[in-house]
N, C-alpha and C positions, 0 to 999 in steps of 0.2 A: 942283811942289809942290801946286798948284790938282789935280791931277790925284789924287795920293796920295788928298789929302783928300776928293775924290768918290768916290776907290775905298771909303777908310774908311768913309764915308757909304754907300755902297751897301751894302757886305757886313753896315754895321750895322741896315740895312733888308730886307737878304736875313734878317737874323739873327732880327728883330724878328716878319718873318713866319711864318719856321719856328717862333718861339717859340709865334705865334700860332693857328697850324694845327697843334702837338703839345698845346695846351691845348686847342683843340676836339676834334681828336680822341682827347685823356686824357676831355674831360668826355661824348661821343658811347659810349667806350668801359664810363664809368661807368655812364651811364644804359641801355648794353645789358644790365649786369652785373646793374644793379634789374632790369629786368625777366623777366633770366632767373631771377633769386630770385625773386620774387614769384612767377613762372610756377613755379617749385619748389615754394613752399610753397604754393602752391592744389593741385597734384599730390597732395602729402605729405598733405594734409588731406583733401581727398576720400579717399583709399585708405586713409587711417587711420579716416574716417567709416565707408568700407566694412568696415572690417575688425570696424570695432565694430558695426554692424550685422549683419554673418556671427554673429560671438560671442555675441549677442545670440537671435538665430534660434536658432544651437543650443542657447543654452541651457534656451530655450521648449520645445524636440523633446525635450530631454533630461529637463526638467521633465515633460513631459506624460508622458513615457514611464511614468518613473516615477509616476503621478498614475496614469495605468489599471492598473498593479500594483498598488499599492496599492488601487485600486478594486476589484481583484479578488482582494485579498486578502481584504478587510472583505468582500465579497457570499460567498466562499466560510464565510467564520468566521459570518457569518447564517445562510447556510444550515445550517451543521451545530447552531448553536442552534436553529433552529428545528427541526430532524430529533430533537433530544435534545429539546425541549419538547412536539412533538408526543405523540413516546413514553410522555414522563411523563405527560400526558393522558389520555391512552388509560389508564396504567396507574392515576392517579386514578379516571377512570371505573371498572376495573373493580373498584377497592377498595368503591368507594361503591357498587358495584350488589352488589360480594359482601356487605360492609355489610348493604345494605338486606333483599337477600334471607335473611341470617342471623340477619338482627331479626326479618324477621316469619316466617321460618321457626320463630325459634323461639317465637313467641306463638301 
């Protein structure tokens, strides 16, 4: 009987320690699981930063693009104001010199 009772007693120390070594390696196994999340979500965030930073940049290129068309839309529309004000110039000029010479031509 003495004997039974050492068996019981061992297997419920064999039992005690498996318990105890599936508990360390449940809480070893958890604390791998944090860190490969964490290690996930610092991944996720850098290449989400990068991605916003791409988005970003293009948008500046695509912005600018458009910003020297437009810039060269507005220097072409001056120019032809000014080619059309020119013109009218010149043609003031020559009313006022026909003007002037038709004044004192005829005095």
């Amino acid at each position: 009987m003495k004997e039974i009772l050492e068996d019981i007693k061992n297997a419920e120390n064999s039992a005690r320690a498996m318990v105890e070594e599936a508990e360390r390696e449940a809480r070893s196994i958890f604390a791998e699981a944090n860190r490969e999340a964490e290690e996930l979500i610092s991944q996720t965030r850098k290449k989400g930063e990068e991605i916003a930073k791409n988005i970003i940049e293009d948008a500046k290129k695509e912005a600018q693009k458009e910003s020297m068309a437009l810039k060269e839309q507005y220097e072409n529309e001056i120019k032809k104001l000014r080619e059309k004000a020119e013109g009218r110039i010149q043609k003031a000029v020559d009313l006022i010199v026909e003007r002037i010479v038709t004044f004192h031509g005829n005095s």
